[in-house]
C-alpha positions as CSV (number, residue, x, y, z in Angstrom):
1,X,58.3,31.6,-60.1
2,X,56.1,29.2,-60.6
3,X,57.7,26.7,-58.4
4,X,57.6,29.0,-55.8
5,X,54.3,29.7,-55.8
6,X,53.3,26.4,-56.5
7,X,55.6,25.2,-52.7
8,X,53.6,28.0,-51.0
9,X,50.6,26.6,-51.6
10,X,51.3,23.6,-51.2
11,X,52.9,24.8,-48.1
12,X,49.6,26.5,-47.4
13,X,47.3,23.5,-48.3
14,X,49.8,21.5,-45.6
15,X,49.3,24.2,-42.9
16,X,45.7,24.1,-43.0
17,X,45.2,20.0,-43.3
18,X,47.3,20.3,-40.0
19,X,45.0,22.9,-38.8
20,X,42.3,20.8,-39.5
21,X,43.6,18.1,-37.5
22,X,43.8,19.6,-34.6
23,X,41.0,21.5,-34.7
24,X,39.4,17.4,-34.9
25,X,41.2,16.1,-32.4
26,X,40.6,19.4,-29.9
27,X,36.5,18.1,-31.5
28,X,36.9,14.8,-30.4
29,X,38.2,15.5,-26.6
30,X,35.6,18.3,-26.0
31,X,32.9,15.3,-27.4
32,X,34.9,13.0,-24.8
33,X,34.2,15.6,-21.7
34,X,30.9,16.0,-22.7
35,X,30.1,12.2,-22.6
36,X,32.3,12.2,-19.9
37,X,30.0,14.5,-17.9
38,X,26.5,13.0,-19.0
39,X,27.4,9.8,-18.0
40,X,28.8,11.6,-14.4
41,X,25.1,13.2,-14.4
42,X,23.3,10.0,-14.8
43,X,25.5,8.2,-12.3
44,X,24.8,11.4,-9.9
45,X,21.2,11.0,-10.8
46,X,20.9,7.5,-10.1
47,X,22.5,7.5,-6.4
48,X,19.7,10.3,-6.0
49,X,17.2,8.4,-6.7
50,X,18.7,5.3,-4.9
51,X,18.7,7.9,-1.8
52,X,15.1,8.4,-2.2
53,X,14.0,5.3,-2.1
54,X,15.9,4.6,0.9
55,X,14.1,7.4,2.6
56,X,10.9,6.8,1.7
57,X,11.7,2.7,3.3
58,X,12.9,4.4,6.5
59,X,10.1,6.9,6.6
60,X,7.1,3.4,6.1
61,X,9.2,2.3,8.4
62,X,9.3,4.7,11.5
63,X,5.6,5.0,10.5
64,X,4.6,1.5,10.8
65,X,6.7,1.4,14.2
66,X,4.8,5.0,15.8
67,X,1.3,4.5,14.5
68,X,-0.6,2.7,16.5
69,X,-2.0,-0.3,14.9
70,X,-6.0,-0.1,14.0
71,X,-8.0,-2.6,16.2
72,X,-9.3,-4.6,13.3
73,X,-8.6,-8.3,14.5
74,X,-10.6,-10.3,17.2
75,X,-8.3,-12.2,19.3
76,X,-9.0,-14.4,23.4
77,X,-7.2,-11.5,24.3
78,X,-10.2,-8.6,23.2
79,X,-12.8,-11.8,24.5
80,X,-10.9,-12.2,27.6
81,X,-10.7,-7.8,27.9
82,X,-14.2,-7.7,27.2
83,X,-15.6,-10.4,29.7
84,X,-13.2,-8.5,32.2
85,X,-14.9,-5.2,31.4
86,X,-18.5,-5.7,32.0
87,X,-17.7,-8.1,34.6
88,X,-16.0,-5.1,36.4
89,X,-19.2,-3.1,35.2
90,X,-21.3,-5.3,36.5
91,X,-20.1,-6.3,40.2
92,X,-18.9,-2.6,41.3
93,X,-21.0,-1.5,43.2
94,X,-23.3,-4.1,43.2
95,X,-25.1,-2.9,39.6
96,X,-26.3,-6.7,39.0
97,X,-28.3,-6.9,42.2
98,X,-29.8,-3.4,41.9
99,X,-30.3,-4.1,37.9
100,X,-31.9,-7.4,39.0
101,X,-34.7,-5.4,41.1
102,X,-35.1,-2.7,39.0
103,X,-35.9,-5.1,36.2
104,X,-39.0,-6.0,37.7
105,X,-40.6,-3.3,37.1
106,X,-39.7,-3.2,33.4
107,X,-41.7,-4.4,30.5
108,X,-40.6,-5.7,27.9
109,X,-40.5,-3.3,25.7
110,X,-38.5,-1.2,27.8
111,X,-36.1,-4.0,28.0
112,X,-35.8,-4.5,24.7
113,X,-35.0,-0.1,24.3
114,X,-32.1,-0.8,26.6
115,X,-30.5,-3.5,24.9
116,X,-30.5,-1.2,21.8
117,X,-29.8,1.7,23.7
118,X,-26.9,-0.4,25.1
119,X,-25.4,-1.7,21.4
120,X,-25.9,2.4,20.6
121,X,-23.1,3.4,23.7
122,X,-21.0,0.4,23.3
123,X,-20.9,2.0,19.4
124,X,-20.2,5.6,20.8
125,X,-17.2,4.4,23.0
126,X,-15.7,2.4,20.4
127,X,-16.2,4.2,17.3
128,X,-16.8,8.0,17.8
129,X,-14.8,8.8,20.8
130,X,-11.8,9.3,18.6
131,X,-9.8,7.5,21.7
132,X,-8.3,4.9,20.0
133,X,-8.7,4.1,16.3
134,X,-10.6,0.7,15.4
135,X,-10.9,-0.1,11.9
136,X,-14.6,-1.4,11.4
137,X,-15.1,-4.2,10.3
138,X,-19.1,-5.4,9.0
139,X,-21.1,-7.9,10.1
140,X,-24.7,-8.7,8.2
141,X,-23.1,-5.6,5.6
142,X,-24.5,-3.5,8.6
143,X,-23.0,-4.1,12.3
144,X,-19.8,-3.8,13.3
145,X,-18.4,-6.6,14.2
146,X,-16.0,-5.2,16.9
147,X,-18.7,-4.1,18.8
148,X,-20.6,-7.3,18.0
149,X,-18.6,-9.6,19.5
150,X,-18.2,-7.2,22.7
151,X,-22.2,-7.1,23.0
152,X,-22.8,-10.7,22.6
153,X,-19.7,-11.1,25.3
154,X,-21.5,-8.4,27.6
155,X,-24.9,-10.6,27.2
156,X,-22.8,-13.6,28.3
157,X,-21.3,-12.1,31.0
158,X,-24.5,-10.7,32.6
159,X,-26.2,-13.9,31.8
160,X,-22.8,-15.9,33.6
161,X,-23.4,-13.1,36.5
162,X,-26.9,-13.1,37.5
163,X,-26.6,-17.3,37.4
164,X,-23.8,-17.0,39.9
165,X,-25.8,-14.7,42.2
166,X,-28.7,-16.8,41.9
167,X,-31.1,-14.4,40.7
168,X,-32.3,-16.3,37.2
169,X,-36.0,-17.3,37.8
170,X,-37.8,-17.5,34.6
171,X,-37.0,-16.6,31.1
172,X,-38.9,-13.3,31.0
173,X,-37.5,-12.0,33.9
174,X,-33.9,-12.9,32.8
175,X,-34.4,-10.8,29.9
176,X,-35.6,-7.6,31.5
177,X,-32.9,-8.2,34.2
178,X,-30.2,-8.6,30.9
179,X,-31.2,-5.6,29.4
180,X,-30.9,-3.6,32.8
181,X,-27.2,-4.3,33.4
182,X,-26.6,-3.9,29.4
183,X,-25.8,0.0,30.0
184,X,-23.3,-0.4,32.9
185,X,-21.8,-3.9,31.1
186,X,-21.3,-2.5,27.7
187,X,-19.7,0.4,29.0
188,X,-17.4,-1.8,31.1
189,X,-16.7,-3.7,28.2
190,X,-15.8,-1.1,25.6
191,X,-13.5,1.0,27.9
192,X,-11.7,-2.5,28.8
193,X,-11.1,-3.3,25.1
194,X,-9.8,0.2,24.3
195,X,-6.9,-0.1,26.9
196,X,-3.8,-1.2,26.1
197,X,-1.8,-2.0,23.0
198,X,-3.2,-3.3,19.4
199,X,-2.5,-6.6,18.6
């Protein structure tokens, strides 16, 4: 009798250590899917983020190409616009000759109020007309040097002009007949350098 019982448990005892295998192993493969699918998740994960990236590059890149670019740099091209512009300003209609008079009845100070009155629109046209972006640049911490370059280019221009039409006589009068063909110069000159493409 005792034998007996003594076989069925060990019987028993051999059941259950099997049981207990099994139950490990069936353990071990679950463990094995679950590392399985984390490491499917992270791969997933990874080519996500990968895809991202690769969006975001395409999207700085259609960006960069469909924005226009800011007008930020001065090239001969803007000086060659620019001398264009308010030579354009200047000659239609005949502005210098008819500045050129008027000018004589101008003093100085009123000369000197059109020349700023002239930086003042050239600034209007190229900075507040929302046309075309320009990305200012300063000049003395307080001009912009955009506009700057156009005036002094305008100046020239005029200067170049009333030479060629003979109509520079003395200093003072050169001055007063600059700063009445400023106005129509400037304006010739800014709306010549907003046209076309940014460098």
């Amino acid at each position: 009798m005792k034998r007996k019982s003594i076989h069925r448990k060990l019987d028993e005892i051999l059941k259950l250590e099997k049981l207990q295998v099994k139950l490990e192993k069936q353990f071990k493969e679950i463990e094995q899917e679950q590392v399985k699918e984390e490491q499917e998740l992270k791969s997933l994960e990874r080519r996500e983020i990968k895809d991202l990236k690769d969006i975001e590059t395409l999207e700085k890149e259609i960006r960069a190409k469909v924005t226009k670019k800011p007008l930020g740099k001065i090239t001969y091209k803007d000086l060659g616009k620019a001398t264009i512009g308010a030579f354009i300003g200047l000659v239609s209609h005949f502005t210098i000759l008819e500045g050129a008079e008027i000018a004589e009845a101008f003093s100085t100070t009123k000369a000197t109020s059109f020349l700023i009155l002239s930086y003042i629109v050239g600034m209007i046209i190229l900075y507040y007309t929302g046309f075309r972006k320009v990305k200012t640049k300063k000049f003395l911490a307080i001009l912009p040097l955009r506009l700057t370059f156009i005036y002094i280019v305008t100046l020239g221009v005029i200067t170049a002009t009333l030479a060629a039409f003979s109509l520079i006589h003395d200093p003072t009068l050169w001055y007063k007949q600059v700063a009445a063909a400023s106005l129509p110069a400037i304006i010739g000159a800014c709306a010549a350098d907003l046209i076309g493409e940014a460098e």
